[in-house]
C-alpha positions in Angstrom: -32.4 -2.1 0.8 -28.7 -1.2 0.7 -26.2 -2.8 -1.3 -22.6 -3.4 -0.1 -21.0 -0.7 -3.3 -17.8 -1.8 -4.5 -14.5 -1.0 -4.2 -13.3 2.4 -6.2 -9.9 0.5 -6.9 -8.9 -3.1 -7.7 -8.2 -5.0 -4.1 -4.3 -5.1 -4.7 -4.3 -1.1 -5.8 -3.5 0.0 -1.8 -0.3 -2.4 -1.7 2.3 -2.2 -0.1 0.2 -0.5 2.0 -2.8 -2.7 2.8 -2.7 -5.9 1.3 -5.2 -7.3 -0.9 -5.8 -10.1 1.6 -6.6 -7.1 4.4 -9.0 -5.9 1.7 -11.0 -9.0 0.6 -11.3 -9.4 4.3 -12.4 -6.2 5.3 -14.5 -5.4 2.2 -15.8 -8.2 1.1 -16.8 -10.1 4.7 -16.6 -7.2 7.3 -18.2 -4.6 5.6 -20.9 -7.2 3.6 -21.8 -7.9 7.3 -22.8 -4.5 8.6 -24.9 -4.6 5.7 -26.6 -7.4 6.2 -27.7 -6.5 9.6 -28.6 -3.0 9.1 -31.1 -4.6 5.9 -32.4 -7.1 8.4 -33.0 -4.4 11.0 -34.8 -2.3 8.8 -37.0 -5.3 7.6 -37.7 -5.9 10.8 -38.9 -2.7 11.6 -40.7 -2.2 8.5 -38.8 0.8 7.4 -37.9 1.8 3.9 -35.5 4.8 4.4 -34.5 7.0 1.9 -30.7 7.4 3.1 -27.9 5.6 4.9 -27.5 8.7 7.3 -30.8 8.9 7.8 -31.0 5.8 9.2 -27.6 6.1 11.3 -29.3 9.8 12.5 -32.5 8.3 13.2 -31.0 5.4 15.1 -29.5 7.6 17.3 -32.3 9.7 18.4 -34.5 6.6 19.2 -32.1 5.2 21.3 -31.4 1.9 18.7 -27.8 1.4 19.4 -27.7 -2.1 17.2 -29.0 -0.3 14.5 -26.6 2.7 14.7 -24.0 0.7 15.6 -24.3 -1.6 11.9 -25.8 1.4 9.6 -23.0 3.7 11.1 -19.9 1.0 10.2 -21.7 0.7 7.0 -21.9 4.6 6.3 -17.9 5.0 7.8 -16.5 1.8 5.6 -17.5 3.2 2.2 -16.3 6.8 3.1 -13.3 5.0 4.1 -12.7 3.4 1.2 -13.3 6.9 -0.5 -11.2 8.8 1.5 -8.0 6.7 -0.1 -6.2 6.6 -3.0 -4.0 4.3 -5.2 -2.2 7.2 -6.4 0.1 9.1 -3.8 -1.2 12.8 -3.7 -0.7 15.9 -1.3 -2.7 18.6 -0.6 -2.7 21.5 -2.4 -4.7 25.1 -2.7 -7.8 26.2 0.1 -7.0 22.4 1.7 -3.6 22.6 2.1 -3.6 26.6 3.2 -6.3 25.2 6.1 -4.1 22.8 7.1 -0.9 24.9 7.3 -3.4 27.4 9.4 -4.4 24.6 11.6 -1.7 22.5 12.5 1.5 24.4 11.3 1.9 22.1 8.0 1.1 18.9 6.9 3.7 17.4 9.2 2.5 18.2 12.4 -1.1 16.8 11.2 0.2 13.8 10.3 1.5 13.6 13.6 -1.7 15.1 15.8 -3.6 12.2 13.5 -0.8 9.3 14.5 -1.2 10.3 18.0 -4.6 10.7 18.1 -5.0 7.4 16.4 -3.0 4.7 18.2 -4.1 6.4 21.4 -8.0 5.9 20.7 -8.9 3.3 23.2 -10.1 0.1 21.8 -11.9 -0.1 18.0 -13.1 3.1 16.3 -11.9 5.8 13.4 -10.0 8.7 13.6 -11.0 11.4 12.0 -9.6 15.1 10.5 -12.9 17.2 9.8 -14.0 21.0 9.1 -16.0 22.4 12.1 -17.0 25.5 11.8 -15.0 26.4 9.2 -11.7 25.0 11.0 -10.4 21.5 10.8 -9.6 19.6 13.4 -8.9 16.1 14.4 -10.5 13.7 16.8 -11.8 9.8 16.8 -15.1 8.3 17.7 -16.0 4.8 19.3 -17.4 1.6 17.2 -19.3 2.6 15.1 -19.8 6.1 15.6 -19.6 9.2 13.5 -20.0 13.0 12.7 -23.5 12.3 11.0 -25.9 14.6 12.7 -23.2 16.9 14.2 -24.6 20.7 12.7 -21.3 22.6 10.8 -19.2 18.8 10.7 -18.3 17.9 7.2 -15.4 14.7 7.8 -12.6 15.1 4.9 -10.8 12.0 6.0 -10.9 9.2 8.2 -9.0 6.1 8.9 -10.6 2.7 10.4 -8.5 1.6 13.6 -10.5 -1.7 14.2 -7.9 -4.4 14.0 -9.5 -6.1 11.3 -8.2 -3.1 8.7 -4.6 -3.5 9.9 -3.6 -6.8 11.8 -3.0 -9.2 8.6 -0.4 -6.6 8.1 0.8 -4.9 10.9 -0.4 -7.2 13.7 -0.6 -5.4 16.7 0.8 -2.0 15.4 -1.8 0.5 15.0 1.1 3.4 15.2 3.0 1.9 12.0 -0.2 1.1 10.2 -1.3 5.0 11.0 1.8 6.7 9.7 2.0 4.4 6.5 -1.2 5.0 5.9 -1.5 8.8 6.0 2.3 9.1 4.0 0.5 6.7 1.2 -3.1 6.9 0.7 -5.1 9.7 1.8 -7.4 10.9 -0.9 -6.8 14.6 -0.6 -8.2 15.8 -3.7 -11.6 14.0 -2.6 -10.5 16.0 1.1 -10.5 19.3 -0.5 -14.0 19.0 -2.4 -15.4 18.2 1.1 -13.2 21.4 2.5 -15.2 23.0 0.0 -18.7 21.5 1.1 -18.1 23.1 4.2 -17.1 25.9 3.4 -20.4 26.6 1.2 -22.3 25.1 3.9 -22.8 22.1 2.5 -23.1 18.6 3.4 -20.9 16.9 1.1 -20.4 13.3 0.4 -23.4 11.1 1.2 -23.5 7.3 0.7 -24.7 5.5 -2.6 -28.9 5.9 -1.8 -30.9 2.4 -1.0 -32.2 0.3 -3.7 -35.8 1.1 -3.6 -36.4 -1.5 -6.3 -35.3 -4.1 -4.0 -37.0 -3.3 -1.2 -40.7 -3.0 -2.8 -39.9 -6.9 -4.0 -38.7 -7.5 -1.0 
C-alpha cells in the first residue's frame, strides 16, 4: 500500500523556523498515522488503487468521509513538506509577475495568506493556488483539498492544525503564519506548478503505492 515517504531535508533543516521536535512529531507520528489508517481502510475494502488522489477523489464521491479524511491528510502532508524549503528563496519570472498581477506584490500576499490563515476556523490548510489561470488564496477544513477541483493546480500550502505549530508557537497561528511564509516557502517548486497550470497540467502527484507490498499483503 502506501509508504509514509521521507522528509526532502534533514528534521533540523526548517530551524529556527519549525523545530526539529515539531518535525519528528508531525512527520514521523502524525503523518505515519494517516497512513496507517488510509492502508487499513483500503485493506478492508479490498482495494488496490493505483494513486493517492485517486483514492482521496474516489473517497469523496462515495460518500467515505473516514477514508478521505486520512488519504486527504496523507496526500496534503507530503505536498506540505514539498512546498518548503531549507534555503530562503523568492519568487521570481511567470510566478512572481502572477503574483504582482494578483495581489499587488508579494507583500500583500503574504498578508491575504496571514489573514486568511489564522482566521480559518478550527484545523485545516491554507492554500495559494492557480484557478483558471489566476492565483488565488483560500483554506479548506481537516483534511480537505483541491484534488478533483477541474482547472486547481495548489502551488503552496501551509498546515494550520496545531500539531505543525504549538511546540513552537503555542497558541499563535498568526506568528507561526508570517514566519513561515518570510522563511520557507518553496517557490521554485511554486513556479513549476504555475507552469502545470498554465499547460493544463496537473502537476505534482504523490509518490504512487507500493504495488509490491500490497500483492504480499
Amino acid at each position: 500500500m502506501f509508504k509514509l515517504p521521507p522528509l526532502p531535508y534533514d528534521y533540523a533543516a526548517l530551524e529556527p523556523t519549525v523545530s526539529a521536535e515539531t518535525m519528528h512529531l508531525h512527520h514521523d507520528k502524525h503523518h505515519q498515522t494517516y497512513f496507517t489508517n488510509t492502508n487499513k481502510m483500503l485493506a478492508e475494502a479490498g482495494l488496490t488503487p493505483r494513486s493517492l488522489e485517486d483514492v482521496v477523489v474516489e473517497a469523496g464521491h462515495s460518500g467515505n468521509q473516514k477514508l478521505k479524511n486520512n488519504a486527504g491528510q496523507a496526500w496534503n502532508h507530503t505536498f506540505f513538506w514539498t512546498c518548503m524549503s531549507p534555503e530562503r528563496q523568492a519568487p521570481d519570472g511567470d510566478l512572481k509577475s502572477a503574483i504582482e498581477q494578483t495581489f499587488g506584490g508579494l507583500d500583500e500576499l503574504k498578508k491575504r495568506f496571514v489573514e486568511e490563515g489564522a482566521g480559518h476556523f478550527a484545523s485545516g490548510w491554507v492554500w495559494l493556488v492557480a484557478r483558471g489561470g489566476r492565483l488565488e488564496v483560500n483554506s479548506t477544513h481537516d483534511g480537505d483539498n483541491h484534488l478533483g477541483e477541474g482547472g486547481v493546480v495548489p502551488l503552496l500550502v501551509c498546515d494550520l492544525w496545531e500539531h505543525a505549530y504549538y511546540v513552537d508557537y503555542r497558541n499563535d497561528r498568526k506568528a507561526f503564519l508570517e514566519a513561515w511564509f518570510d522563511a520557507l516557502p518553496n517557490w521554485s517548486f511554486a513556479a513549476d506548478q504555475l507552469k502545470a497550470a498554465q499547460a493544463g497540467e496537473q502537476g505534482w502527484t504523490h509518490p504512487e503505492p507500493d504495488t509490491a507490498e500490497s500483492v504480499a499483503a
